[in-house]
VOGU-636179 format. One record per residue: residue number from 1; residue in one letter; x, y, z of N, C-alpha, C in turn. Coordinates in nm, 2 decimals. Atoms other than C-alpha are relative to their C-alpha. Layout:
# residues N
NUM,A,X,Y,Z,X,Y,Z,X,Y,Z
...
***
This chain:
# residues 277
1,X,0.08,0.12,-0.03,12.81,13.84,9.09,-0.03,0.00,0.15
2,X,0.06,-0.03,-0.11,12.59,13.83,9.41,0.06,-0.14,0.07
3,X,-0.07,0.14,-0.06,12.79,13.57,9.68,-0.08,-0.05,0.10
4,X,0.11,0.04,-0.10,12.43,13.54,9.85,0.01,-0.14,-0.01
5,X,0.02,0.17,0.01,12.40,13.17,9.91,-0.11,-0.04,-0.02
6,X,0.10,0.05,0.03,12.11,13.03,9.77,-0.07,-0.18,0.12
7,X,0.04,0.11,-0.09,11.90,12.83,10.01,-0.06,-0.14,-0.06
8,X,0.00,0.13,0.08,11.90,12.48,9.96,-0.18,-0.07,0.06
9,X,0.15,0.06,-0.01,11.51,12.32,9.89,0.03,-0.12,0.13
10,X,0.01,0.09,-0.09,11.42,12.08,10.19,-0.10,-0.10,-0.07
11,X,0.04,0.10,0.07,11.37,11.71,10.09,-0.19,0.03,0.07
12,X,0.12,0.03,-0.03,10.97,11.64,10.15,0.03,-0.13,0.08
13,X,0.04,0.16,-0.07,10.91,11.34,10.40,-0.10,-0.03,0.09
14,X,0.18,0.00,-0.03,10.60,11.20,10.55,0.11,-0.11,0.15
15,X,-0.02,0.07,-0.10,10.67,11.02,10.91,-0.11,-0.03,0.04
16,X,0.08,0.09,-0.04,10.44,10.76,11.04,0.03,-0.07,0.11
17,X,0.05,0.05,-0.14,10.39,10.70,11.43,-0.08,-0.06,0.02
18,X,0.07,0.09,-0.09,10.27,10.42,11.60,-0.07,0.06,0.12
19,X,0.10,-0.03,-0.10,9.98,10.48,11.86,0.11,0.04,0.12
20,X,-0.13,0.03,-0.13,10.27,10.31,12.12,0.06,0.14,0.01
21,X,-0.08,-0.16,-0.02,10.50,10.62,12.08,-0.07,0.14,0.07
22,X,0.06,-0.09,-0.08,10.24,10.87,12.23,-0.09,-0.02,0.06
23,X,0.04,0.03,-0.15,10.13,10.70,12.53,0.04,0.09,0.11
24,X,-0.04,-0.04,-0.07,10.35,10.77,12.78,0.06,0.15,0.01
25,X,-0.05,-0.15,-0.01,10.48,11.16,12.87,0.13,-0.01,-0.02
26,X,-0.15,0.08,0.06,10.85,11.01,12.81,0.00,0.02,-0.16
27,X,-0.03,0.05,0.24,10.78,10.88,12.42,-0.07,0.13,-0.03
28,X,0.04,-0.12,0.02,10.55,11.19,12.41,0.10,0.11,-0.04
29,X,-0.11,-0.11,-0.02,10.81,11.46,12.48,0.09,-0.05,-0.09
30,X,-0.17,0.04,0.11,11.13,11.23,12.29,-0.08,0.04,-0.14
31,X,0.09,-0.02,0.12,10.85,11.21,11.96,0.04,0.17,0.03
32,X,0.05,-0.15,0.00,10.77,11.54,12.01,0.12,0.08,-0.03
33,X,-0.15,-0.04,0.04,11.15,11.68,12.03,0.04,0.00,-0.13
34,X,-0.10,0.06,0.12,11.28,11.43,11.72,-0.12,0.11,-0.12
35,X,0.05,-0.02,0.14,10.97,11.56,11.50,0.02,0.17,-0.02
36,X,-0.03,-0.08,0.01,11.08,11.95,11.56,0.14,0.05,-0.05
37,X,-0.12,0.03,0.07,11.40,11.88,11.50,0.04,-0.02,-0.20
38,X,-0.03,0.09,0.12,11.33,11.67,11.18,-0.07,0.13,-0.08
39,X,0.08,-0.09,0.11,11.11,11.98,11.04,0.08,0.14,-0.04
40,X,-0.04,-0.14,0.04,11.37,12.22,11.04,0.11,-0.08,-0.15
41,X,-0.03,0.07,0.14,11.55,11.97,10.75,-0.07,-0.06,-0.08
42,X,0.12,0.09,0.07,11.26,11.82,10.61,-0.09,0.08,0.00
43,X,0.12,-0.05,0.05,10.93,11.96,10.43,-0.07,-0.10,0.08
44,X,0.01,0.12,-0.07,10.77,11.70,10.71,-0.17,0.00,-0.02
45,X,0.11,0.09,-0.04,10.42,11.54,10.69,-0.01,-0.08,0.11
46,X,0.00,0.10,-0.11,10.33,11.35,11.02,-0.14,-0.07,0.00
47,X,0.10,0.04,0.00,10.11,11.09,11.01,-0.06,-0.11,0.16
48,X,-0.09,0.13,-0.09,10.05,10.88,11.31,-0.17,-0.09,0.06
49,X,0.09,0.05,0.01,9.77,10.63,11.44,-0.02,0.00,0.14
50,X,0.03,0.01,-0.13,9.66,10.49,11.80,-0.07,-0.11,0.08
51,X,0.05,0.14,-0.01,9.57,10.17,11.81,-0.03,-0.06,0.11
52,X,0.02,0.06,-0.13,9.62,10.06,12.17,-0.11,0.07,0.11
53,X,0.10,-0.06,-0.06,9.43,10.34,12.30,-0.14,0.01,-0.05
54,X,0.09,0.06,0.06,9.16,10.26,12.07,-0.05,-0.09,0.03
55,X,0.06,0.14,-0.09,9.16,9.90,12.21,-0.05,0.06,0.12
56,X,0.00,-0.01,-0.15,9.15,10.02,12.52,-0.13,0.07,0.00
57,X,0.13,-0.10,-0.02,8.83,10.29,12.48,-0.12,-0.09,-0.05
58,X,0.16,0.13,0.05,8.60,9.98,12.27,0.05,-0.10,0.17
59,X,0.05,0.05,-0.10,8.69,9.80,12.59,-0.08,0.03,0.08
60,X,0.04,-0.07,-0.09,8.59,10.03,12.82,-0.19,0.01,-0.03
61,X,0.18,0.03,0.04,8.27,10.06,12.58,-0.04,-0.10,0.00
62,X,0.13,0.11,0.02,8.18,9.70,12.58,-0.01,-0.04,-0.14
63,X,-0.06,0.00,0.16,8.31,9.70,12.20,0.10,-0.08,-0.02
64,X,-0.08,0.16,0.05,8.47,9.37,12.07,0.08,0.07,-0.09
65,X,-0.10,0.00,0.10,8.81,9.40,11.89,0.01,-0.05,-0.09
66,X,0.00,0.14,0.12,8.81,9.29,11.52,0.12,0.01,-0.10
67,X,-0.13,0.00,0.12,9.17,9.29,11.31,0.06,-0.13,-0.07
68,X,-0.04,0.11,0.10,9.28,9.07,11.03,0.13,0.08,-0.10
69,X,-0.07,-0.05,0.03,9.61,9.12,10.91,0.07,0.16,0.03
70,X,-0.09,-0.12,-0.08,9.73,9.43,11.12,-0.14,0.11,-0.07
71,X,0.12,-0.09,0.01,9.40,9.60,10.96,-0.15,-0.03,0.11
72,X,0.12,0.00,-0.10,9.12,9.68,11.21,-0.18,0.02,-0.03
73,X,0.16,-0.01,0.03,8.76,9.60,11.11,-0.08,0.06,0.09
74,X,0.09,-0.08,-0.11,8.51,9.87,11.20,-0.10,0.01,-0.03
75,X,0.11,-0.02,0.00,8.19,9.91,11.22,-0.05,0.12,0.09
76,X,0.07,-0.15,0.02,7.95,10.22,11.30,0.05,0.01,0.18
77,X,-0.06,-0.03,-0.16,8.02,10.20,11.70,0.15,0.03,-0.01
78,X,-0.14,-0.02,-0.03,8.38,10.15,11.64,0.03,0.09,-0.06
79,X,-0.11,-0.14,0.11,8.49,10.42,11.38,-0.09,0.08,0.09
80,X,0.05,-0.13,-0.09,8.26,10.66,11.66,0.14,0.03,0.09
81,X,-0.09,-0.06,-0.05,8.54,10.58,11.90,0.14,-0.03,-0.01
82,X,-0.17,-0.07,0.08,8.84,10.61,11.65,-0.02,0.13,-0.05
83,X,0.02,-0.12,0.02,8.71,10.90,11.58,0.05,0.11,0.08
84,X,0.00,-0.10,-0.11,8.68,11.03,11.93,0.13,0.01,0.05
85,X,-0.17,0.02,-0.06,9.04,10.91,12.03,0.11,0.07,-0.10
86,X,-0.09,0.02,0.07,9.23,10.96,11.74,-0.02,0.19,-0.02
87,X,0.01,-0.16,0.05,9.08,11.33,11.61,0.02,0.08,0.18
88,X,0.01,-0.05,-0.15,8.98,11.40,12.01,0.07,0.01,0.09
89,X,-0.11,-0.04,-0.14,9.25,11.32,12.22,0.16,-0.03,-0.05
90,X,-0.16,0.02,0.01,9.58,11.19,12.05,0.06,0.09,-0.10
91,X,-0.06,-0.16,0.11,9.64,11.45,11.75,-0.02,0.08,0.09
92,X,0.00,-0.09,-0.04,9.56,11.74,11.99,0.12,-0.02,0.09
93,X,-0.11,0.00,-0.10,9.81,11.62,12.24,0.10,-0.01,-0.09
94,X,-0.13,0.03,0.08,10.06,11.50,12.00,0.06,0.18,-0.06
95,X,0.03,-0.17,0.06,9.98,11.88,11.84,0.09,0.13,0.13
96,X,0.00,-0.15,-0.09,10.05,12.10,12.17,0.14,-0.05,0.08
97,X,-0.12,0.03,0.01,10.40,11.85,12.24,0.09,0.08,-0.09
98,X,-0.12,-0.04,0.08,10.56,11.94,11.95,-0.03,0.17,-0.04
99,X,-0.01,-0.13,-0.02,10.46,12.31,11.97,0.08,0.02,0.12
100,X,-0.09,-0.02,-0.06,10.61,12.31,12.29,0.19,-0.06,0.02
101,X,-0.18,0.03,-0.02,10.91,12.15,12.19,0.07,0.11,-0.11
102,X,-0.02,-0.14,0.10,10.93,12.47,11.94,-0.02,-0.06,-0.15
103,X,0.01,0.01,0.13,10.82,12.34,11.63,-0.12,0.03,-0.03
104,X,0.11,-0.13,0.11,10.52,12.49,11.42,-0.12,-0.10,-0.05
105,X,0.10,0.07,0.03,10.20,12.21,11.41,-0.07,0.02,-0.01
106,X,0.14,-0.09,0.04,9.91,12.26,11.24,-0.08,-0.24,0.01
107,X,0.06,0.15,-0.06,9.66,11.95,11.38,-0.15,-0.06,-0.11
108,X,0.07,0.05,0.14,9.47,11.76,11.06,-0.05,-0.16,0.06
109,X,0.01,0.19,0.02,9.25,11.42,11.00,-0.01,0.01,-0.19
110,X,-0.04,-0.02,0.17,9.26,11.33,10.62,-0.13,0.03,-0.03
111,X,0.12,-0.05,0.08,8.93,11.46,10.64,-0.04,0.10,-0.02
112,X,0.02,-0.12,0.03,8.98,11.81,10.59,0.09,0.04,-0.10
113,X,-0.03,-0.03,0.14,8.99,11.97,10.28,0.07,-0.08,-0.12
114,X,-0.04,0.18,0.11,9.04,11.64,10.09,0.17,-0.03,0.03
115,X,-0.06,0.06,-0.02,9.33,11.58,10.25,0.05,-0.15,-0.05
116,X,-0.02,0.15,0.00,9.26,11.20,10.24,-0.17,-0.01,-0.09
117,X,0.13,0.08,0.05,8.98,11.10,10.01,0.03,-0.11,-0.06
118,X,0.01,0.16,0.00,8.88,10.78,10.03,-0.07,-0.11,-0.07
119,X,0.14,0.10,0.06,8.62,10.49,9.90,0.02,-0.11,0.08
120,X,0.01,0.09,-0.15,8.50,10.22,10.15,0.12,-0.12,-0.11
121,X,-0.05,0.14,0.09,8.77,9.91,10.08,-0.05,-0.10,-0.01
122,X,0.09,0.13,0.05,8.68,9.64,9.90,0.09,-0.11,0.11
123,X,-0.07,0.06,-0.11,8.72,9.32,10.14,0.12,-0.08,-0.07
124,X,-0.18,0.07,-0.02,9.07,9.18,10.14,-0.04,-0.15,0.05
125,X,-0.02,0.14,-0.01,9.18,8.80,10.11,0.12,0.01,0.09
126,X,-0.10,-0.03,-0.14,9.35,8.78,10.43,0.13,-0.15,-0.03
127,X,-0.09,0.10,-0.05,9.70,8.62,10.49,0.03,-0.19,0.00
128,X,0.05,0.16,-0.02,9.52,8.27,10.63,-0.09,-0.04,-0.10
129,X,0.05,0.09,0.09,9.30,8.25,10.31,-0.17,0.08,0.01
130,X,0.09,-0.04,0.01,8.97,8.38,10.37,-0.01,0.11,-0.03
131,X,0.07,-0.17,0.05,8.78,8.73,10.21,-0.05,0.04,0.12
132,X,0.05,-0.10,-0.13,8.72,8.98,10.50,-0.05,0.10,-0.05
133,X,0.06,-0.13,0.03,8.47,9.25,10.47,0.08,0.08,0.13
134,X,-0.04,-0.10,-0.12,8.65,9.54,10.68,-0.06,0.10,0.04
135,X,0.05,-0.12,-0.06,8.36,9.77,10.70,0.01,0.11,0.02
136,X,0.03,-0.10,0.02,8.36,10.13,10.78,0.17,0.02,-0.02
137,X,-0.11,0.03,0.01,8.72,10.11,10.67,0.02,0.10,-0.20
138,X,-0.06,-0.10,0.13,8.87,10.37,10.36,0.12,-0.03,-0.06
139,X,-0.10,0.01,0.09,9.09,10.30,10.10,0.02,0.13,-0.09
140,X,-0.08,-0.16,0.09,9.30,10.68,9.96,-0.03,-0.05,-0.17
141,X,0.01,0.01,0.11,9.19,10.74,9.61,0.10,0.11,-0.06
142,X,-0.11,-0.07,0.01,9.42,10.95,9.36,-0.12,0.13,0.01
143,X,0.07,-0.21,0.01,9.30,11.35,9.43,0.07,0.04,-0.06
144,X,-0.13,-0.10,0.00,9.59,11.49,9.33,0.09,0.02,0.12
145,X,-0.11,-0.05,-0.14,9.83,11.67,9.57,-0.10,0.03,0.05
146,X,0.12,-0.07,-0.07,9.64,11.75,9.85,0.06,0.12,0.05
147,X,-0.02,-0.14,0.03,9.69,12.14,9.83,0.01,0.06,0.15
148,X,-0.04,-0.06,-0.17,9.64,12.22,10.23,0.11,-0.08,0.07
149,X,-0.13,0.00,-0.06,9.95,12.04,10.30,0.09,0.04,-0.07
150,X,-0.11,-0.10,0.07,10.15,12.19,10.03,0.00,0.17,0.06
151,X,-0.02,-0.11,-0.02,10.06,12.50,10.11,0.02,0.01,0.15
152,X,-0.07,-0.06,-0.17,10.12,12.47,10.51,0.17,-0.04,-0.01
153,X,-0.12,0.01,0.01,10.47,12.34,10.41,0.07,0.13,-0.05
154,X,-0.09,-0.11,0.03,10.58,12.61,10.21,-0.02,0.10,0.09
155,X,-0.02,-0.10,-0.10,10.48,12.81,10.50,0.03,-0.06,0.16
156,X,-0.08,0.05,-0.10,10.70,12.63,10.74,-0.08,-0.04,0.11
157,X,0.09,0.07,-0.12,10.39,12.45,10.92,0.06,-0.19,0.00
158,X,0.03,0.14,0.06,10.39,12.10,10.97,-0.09,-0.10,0.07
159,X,0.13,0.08,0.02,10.09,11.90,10.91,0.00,-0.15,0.08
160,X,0.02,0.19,-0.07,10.00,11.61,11.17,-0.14,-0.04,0.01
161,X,0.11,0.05,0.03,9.73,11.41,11.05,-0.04,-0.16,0.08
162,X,0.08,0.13,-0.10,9.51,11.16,11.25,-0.08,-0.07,-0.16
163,X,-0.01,0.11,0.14,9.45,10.85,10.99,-0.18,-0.04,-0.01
164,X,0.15,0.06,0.03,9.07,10.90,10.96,-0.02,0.09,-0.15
165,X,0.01,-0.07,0.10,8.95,11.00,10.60,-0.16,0.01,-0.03
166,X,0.18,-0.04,0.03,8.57,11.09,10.45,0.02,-0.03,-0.18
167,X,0.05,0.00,0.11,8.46,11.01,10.12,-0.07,0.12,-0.10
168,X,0.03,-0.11,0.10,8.36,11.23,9.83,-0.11,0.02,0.06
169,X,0.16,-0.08,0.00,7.98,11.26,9.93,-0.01,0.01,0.19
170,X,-0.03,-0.07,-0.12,8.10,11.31,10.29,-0.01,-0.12,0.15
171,X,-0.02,0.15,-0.07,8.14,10.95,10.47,0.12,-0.05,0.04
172,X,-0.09,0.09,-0.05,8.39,10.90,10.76,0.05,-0.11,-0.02
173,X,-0.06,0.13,0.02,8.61,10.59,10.73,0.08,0.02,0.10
174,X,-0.11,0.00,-0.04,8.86,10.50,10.93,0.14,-0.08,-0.09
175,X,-0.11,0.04,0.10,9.23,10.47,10.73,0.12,-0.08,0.09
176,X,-0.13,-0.01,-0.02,9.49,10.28,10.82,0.12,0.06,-0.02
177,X,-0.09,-0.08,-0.01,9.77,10.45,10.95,0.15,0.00,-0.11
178,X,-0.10,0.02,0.12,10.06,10.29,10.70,-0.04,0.00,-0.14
179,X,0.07,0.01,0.11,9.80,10.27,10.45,-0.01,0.15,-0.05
180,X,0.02,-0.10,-0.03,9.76,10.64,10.50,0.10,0.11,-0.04
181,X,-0.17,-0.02,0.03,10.12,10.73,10.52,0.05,-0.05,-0.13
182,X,-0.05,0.05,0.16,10.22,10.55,10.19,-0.04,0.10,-0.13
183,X,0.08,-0.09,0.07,9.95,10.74,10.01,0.03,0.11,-0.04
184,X,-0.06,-0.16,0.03,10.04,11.09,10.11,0.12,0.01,-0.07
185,X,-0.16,0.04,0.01,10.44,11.00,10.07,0.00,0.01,-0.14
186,X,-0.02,0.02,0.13,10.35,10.92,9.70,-0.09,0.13,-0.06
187,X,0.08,-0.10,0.08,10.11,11.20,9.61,0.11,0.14,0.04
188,X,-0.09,-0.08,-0.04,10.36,11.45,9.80,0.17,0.00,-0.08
189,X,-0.15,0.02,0.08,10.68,11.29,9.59,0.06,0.03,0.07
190,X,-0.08,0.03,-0.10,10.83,11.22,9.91,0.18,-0.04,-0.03
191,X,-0.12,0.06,0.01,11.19,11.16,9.92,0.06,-0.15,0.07
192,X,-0.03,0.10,-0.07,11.16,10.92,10.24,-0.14,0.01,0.05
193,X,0.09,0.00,-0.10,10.87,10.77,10.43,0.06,-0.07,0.14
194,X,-0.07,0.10,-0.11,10.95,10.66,10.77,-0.12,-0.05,0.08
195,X,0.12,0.09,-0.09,10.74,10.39,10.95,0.05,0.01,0.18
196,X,-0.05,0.03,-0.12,10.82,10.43,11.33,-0.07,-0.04,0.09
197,X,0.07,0.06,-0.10,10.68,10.23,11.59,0.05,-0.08,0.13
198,X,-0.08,0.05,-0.09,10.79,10.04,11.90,0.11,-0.16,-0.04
199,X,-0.08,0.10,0.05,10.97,9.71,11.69,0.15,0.07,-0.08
200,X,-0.11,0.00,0.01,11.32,9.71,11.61,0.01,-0.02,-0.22
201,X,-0.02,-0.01,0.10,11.25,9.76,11.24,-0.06,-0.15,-0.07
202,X,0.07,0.11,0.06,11.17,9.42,11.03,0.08,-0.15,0.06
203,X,-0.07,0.16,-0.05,11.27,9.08,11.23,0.01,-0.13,-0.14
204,X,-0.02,0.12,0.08,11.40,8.77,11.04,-0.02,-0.12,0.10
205,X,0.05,0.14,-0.09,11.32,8.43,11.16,0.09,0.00,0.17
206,X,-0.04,0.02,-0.15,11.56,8.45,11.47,0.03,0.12,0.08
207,X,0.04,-0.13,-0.11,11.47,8.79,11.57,0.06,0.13,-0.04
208,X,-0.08,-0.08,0.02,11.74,9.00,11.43,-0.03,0.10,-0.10
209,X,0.07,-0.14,0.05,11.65,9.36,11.27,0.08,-0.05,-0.17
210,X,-0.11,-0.01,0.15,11.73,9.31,10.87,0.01,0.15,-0.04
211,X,-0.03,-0.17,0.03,11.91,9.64,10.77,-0.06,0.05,-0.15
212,X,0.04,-0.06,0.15,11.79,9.66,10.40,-0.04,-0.20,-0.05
213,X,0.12,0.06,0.05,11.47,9.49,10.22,-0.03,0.02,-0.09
214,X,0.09,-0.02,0.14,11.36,9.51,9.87,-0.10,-0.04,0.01
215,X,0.10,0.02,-0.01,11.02,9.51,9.75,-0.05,-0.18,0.00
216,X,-0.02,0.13,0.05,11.08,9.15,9.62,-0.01,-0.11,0.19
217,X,-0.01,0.10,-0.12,11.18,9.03,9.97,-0.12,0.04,0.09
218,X,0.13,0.01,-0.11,10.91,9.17,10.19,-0.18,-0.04,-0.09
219,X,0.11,0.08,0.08,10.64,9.03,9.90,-0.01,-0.17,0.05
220,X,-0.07,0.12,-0.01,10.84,8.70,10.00,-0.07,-0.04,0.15
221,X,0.05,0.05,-0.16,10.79,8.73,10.38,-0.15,0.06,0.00
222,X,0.12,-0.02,-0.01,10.43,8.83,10.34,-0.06,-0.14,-0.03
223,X,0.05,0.10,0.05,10.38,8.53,10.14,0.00,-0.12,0.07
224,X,-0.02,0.07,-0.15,10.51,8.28,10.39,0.04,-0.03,0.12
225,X,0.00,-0.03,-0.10,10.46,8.42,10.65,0.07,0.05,0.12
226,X,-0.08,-0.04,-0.10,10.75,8.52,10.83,-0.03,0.14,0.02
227,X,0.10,-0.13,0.01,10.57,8.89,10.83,-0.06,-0.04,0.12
228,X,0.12,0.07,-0.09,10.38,8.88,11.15,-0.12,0.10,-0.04
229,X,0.12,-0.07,0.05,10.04,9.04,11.15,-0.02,0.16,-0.04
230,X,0.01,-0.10,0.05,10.11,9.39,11.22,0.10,0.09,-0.06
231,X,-0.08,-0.02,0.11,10.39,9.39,10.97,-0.03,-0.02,-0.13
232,X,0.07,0.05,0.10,10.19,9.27,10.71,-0.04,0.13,-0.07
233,X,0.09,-0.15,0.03,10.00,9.62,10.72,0.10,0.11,-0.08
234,X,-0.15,-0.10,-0.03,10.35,9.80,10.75,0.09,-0.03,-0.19
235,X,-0.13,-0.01,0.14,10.55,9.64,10.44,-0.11,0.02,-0.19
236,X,0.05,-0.03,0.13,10.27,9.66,10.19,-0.06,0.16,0.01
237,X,-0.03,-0.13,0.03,10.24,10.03,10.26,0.14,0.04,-0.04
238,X,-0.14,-0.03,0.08,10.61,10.01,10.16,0.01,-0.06,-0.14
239,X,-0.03,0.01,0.16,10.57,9.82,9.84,-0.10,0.12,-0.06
240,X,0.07,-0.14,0.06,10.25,10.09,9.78,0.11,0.09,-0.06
241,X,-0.05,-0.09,0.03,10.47,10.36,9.83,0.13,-0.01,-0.09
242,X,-0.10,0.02,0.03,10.81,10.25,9.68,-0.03,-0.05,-0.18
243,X,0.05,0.05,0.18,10.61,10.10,9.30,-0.10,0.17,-0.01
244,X,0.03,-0.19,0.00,10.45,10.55,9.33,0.13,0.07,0.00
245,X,-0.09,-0.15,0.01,10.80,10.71,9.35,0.08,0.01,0.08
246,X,-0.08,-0.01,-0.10,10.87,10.75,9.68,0.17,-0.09,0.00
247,X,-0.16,0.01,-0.02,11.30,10.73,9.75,0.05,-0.13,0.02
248,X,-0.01,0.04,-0.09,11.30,10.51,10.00,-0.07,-0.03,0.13
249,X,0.09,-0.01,-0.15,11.12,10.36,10.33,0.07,-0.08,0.14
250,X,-0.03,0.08,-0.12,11.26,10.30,10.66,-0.07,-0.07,0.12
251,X,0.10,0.07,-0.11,11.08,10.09,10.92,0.11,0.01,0.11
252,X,-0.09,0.02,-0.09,11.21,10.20,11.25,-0.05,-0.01,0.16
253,X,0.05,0.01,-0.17,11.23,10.16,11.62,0.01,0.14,0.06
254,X,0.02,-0.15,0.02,11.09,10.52,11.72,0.05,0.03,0.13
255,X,-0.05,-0.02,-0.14,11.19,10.49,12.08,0.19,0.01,0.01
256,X,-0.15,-0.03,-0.01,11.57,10.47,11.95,0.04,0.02,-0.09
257,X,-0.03,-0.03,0.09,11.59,10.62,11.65,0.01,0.17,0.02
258,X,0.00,-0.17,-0.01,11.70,11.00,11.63,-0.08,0.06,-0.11
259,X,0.07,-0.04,0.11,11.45,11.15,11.43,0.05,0.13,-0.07
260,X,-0.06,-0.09,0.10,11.66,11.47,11.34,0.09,0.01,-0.13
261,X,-0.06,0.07,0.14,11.86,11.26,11.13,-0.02,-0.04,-0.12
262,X,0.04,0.13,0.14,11.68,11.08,10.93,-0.02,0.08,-0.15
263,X,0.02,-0.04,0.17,11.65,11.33,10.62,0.14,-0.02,-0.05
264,X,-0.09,0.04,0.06,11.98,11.28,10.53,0.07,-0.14,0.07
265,X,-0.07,0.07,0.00,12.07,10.97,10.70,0.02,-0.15,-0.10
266,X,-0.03,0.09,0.08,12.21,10.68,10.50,-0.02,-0.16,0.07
267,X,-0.02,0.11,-0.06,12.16,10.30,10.58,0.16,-0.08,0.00
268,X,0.08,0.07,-0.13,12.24,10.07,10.77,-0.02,0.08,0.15
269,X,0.03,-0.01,-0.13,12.09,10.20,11.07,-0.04,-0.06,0.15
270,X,0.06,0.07,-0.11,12.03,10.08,11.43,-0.11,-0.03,0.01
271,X,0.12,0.02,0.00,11.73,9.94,11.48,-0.06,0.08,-0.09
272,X,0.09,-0.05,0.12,11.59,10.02,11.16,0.03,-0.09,-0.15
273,X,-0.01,0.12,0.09,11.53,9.81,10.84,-0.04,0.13,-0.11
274,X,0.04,-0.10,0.06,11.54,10.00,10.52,-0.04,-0.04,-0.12
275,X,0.08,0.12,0.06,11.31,9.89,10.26,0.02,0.09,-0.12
276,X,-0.01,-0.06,0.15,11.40,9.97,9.83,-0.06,-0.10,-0.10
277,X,0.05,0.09,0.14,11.26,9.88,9.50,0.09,-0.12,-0.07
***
């Protein structure tokens, strides 16, 4: 009998970055490091967004800011420059980090090769009560698996996708980023998604990180409001993904969480809130 050791399958997990995290050449490089790390135990998906630099380029253009509920209404100027930032400058950098931190990036928006197909969203009854049209804005339909990240995983790539998607007859959108991440996590049969961004995980009324959330309780704080806005975005990409399959979802603080850990780590963790069915 042969005493080869049979190599053990690596769990699947999708990680979801905040814009915040790859600003600075600091969070750049730590990101960059934790997500090479995390790919040598993990089948890794990376999804990540960019929101402040976004604000920042419709200022610069003379382009008014419009979000309701941690989702960002766009229109034909603005999804030009989430386009330009998101595919143009922050996936390519985030892309040529984590090659130099030795890990193996292949640089994606969910609009290649159906990645992410979408359909424009229908408008959302916001939080305060009112119907918001959100405009050039995509809501992920079922495709199936999407076949160009399976196949760069089994060949030890890993896929980091900028949160813009296109429609069947060929119509950018822009996705939100946890909206985005949930999606894949469930069509991939994720083990974990992880939300990381610059907050300490999910605050309770007097500030303090709660370590573990069920679906029931973050429906609860959505409902009256202890949820602030762009947590709102965040935990109902965790009921999405968690009523599809997915394991488990942790909401963490990305600036102090070790990201090599997280395929096997267990809660409660530091600044991190871990959210189950």
């Amino acid at each position: 009998m042969s005493k080869a050791r049979v190599a053990r399958k690596k769990p699947v997990m999708v990680l979801k970055l905040g814009g915040e995290l790859l600003e600075q050449p600091q969070d750049l490089a730590r990101v960059a490091k934790g997500i090479a790390a995390l790919a040598q135990k993990a089948s890794l998906v990376v999804v990540h967004g960019g929101g402040r630099e976004i604000d920042a380029a419709l200022a610069t253009a003379g382009i008014p800011k419009q979000q309701v509920d941690g989702l960002r209404v766009t229109d034909a100027k603005t999804l030009d420059v989430v386009v330009a930032v998101l595919a143009g400058a922050i996936n390519p950098r985030l892309v040529a980090a984590v090659r130099g931190a030795g890990g193996q990036p292949v640089g994606l928006t969910g609009a290649d090769a159906a990645v992410a197909t979408v359909k424009r969203a229908a408008p959302i009854v916001s939080v305060a009560g009112p119907k918001v049209d959100l405009g050039l804005v995509g809501a992920p339909v079922n495709n199936g698996t999407p076949r160009l990240l399976t196949d760069l995983l089994k060949n030890g790539y890993t896929p980091i996708v900028a949160c813009i998607g296109a429609t069947r007859d060929g119509q950018l959108l822009n996705v939100n980023a946890d909206t985005l991440a949930s999606h894949l996590a469930a069509d991939l049969k994720a083990k974990r998604l992880v939300i990381a961004g610059g907050t300490s995980g999910v605050l309770d009324e007097q500030g303090q990180t709660i370590d573990r959330l069920t679906t029931r309780g973050a429906a609860a704080m959505i409902r009256v409001g202890t949820a602030n806005k762009g947590m709102v975005a965040k935990l109902e990409a965790c009921r999405a993904a968690l009523k599809k399959g997915v394991g488990d979802v942790l909401i963490a603080n990305g600036r102090q969480v070790a990201f090599g850990g997280l395929a096997t780590a267990t809660a409660p963790l530091p600044d991190c809130t871990q959210v189950v069915r």
